[in-house]
N, C-alpha and C positions, 0 to 999 in steps of 0.2 A: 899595573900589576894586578890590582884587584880585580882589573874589567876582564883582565882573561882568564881569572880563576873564576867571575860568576857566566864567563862564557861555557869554560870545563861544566863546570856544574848544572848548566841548562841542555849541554850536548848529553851529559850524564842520564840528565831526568827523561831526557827522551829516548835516549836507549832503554829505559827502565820501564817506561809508560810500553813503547811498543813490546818488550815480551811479555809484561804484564794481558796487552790485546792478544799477542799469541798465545801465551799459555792458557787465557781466557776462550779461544775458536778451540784450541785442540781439547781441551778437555771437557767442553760442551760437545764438542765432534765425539769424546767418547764416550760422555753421558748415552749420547741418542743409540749408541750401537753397543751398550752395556748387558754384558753377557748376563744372565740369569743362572745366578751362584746354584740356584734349586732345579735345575733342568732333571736330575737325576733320583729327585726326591721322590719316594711315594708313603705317602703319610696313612693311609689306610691300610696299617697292614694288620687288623684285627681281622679282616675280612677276609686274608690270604688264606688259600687252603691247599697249593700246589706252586712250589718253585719248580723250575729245569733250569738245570747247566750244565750248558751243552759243548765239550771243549771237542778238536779234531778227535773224530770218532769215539767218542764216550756220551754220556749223560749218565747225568746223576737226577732221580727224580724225588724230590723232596714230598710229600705228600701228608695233611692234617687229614684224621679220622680216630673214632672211638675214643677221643680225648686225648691223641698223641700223636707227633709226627714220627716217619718211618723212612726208612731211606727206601729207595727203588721198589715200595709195597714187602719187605723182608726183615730190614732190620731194624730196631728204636733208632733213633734221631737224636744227637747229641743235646740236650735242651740247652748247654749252654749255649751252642755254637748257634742254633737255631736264632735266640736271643740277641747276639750279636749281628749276625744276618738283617735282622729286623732294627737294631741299632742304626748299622751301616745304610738302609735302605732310608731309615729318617732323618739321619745327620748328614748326609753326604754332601760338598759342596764345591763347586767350581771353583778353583783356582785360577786357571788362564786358558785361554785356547793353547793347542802344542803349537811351538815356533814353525813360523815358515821353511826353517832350513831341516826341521825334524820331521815334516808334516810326511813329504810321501815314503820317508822309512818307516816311520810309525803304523800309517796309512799300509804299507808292507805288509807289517806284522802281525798287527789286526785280523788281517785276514787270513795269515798260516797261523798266528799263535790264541788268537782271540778267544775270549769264552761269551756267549749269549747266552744271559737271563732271561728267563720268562717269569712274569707272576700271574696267577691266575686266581677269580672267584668265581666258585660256582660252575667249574668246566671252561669260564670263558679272561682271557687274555686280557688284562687289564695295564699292563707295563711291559715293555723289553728292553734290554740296554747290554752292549758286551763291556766287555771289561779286558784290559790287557794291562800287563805288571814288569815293571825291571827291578826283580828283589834286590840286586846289590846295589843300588841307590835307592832303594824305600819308595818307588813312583809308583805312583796306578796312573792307568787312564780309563776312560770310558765313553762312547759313541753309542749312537741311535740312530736309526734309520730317516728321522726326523728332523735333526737335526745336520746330518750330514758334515758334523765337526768334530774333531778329536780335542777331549779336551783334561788339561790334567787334573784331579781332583785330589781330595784329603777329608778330613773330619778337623775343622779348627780347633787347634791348638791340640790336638794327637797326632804323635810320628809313632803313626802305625802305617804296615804294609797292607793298603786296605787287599788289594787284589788276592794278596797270599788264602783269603778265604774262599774265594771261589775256585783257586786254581785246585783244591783238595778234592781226593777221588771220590768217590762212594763210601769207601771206607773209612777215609778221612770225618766223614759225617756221622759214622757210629757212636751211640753212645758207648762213651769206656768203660763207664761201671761194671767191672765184672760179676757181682750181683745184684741184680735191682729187683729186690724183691720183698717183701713185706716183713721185718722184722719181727713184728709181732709176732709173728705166725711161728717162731724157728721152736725146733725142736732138737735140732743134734746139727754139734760142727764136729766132723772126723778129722783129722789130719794123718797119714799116713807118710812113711818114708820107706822108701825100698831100701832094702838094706842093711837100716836102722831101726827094723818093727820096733824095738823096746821103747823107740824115742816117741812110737805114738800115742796119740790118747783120742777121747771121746767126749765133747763136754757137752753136757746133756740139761734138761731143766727138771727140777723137780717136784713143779707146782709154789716153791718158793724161791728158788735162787737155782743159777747155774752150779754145777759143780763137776769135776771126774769122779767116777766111780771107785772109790776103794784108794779112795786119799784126801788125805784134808788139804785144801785148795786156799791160795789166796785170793777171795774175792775180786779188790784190785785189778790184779795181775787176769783176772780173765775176762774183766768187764772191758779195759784195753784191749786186749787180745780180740773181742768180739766185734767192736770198732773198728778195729785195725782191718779185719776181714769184710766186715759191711762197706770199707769205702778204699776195697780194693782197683784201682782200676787199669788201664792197659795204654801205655803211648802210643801202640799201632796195630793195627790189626795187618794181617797179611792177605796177601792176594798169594792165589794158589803156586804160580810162579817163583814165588818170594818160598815158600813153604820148601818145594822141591831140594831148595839149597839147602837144608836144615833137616834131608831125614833123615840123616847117622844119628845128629845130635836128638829128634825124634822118638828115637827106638830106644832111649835109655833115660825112662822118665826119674827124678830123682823124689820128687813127692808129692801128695794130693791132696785136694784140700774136697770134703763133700760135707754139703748141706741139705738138711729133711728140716720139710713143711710139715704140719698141721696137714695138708692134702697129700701128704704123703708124696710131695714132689720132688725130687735130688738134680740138685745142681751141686758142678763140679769144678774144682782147677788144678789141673795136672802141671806139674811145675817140671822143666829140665833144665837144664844145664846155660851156660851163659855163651852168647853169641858175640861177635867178634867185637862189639861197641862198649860190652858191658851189661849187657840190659840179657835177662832172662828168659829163654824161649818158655810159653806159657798155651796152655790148650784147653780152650773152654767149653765148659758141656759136650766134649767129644769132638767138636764140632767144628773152633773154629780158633785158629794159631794164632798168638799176637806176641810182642813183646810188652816186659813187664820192668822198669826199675830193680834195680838190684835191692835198692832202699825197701822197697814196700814187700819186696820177696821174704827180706831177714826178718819183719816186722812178722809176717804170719808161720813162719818155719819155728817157731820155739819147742824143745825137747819136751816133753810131758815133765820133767824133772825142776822146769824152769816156773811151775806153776804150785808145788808145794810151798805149803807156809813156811816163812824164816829162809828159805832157799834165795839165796844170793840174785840176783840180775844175769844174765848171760851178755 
């Protein structure tokens, strides 16, 4: 009895010993052909002074000068997003190649849905790579011409949708702040309401503190107030198309918000009515329509009445 259990136990050993030699060829087989996690990395990006991406028929041209980047030469450049951009391009890292059973759909799509990067220093071309995204499963992918494999990537240990940043239009890359402009400098915040003239006011400086004219004021209440307007910003700017559906709502603005420089410069935000989501159609400097949070809208609309001393909270 014992001779055929140390027989078991030698047939054992040697089933063991040979996966132990297999498992040992195949994982040396995938040492030698060990994807390079950084294929998509570029590490120098102090040096960058011009991204493109370029999706079916668009580009977006990212561009550094005069100490700021600008979207297509027109508009500021998000700095967060820029930031991130630059994250993304240093952490980026391979995951797996795409399965063989997904390779020539993906391979498909790439090519109708893809977006190429370019990074460039000094005029000249130093990195490309496209990028393609499945938001409702949180994937990226991204390919090179160099490499000539798709392959899935991530940021270790972030579930983020890396692709979702490049897939953003031009305007997606604007900065939101709706006013970026030098505090110091201010001299008058007007608030107007169509309407409601009486609800407006004027707060002005007087070489020592803010105040309205011809009312005693809660300091407090207008130091917030003034904050509240400096870090006004916008969820989305509109393309012109976007706008056309919104000119009833347009034509019947509900209030304004203008600001004077030190240079005598007026910047503006004309505020109207609320659009089908919630969010407030909004029009900056005349110029350019975005929507705005309901939140950050009540925060800067307060009656002139809400800023007297002892006067309740609204």
């Amino acid at each position: 009895m014992q001779r055929k259990k140390n027989i078991r136990l030698i047939i054992v050993l040697i089933v063991l010993v040979a996966v132990t030699i297999v498992t040992y060829f195949i994982q040396s087989n995938d040492t030698n052909t060990s994807i390079d996690k950084t294929l998509f990395v570029y590490q120098n990006t102090n040096e960058v002074d011009r991204v493109t991406i370029e999706s079916q028929g668009a580009q977006v041209d990212l561009s550094f000068g005069n100490n700021q980047w600008t979207v297509n030469e027109r508009y500021k450049a998000d700095p967060q997003r820029i930031s991130v951009l630059f994250a993304i391009l240093k952490q980026v890292s391979v995951r797996r190649k795409v399965a063989k059973s997904q390779e020539e759909q993906i391979t498909e799509r790439f090519a109708s849905q893809g977006v190429t990067v370019s990074l460039f220093e000094q005029g000249q071309q130093v990195k490309q790579f496209m990028v393609l995204g499945e938001e409702d499963k949180g994937l990226s992918y991204m390919t090179n011409s160099e490499a000539d494999e798709k392959y899935l990537v991530e940021i270790p240990g972030y579930k983020s949708y890396l692709a979702g940043l490049f897939e953003l239009d031009a305007n997606g890359w604007r900065n939101p702040l709706v006013f970026d402009i030098n505090w110091a400098n201010l001299v008058s915040v007007q608030a107007e309401y169509i309407g409601k003239e009486a609800n407006g006011f004027t707060i002005g400086f007087d070489n020592r503190d803010y105040g309205i004219a011809g009312m005693q004021t809660d300091s407090l209440k207008l130091t917030d107030y003034l904050d509240d307007v400096s870090l006004l910003y916008v969820n989305d700017y509109l393309a012109d198309a976007e706008v056309e559906t919104y000119n009833e709502l347009a034509s019947q603005p509900k209030a304004k918000i203008t600001i004077k420089d030190v240079g005598r410069n007026n910047y503006s935000l004309t505020i109207f009515d609320k659009v089908q989501n919630g969010d407030y159609l909004v029009l900056i400097d005349s110029l350019d329509y975005a929507l705005m949070q309901e939140g950050l809208i009540n925060r800067v609309t307060k009656p002139k009445q809400y800023f007297r001393v002892n006067q309740r909270p609204q």
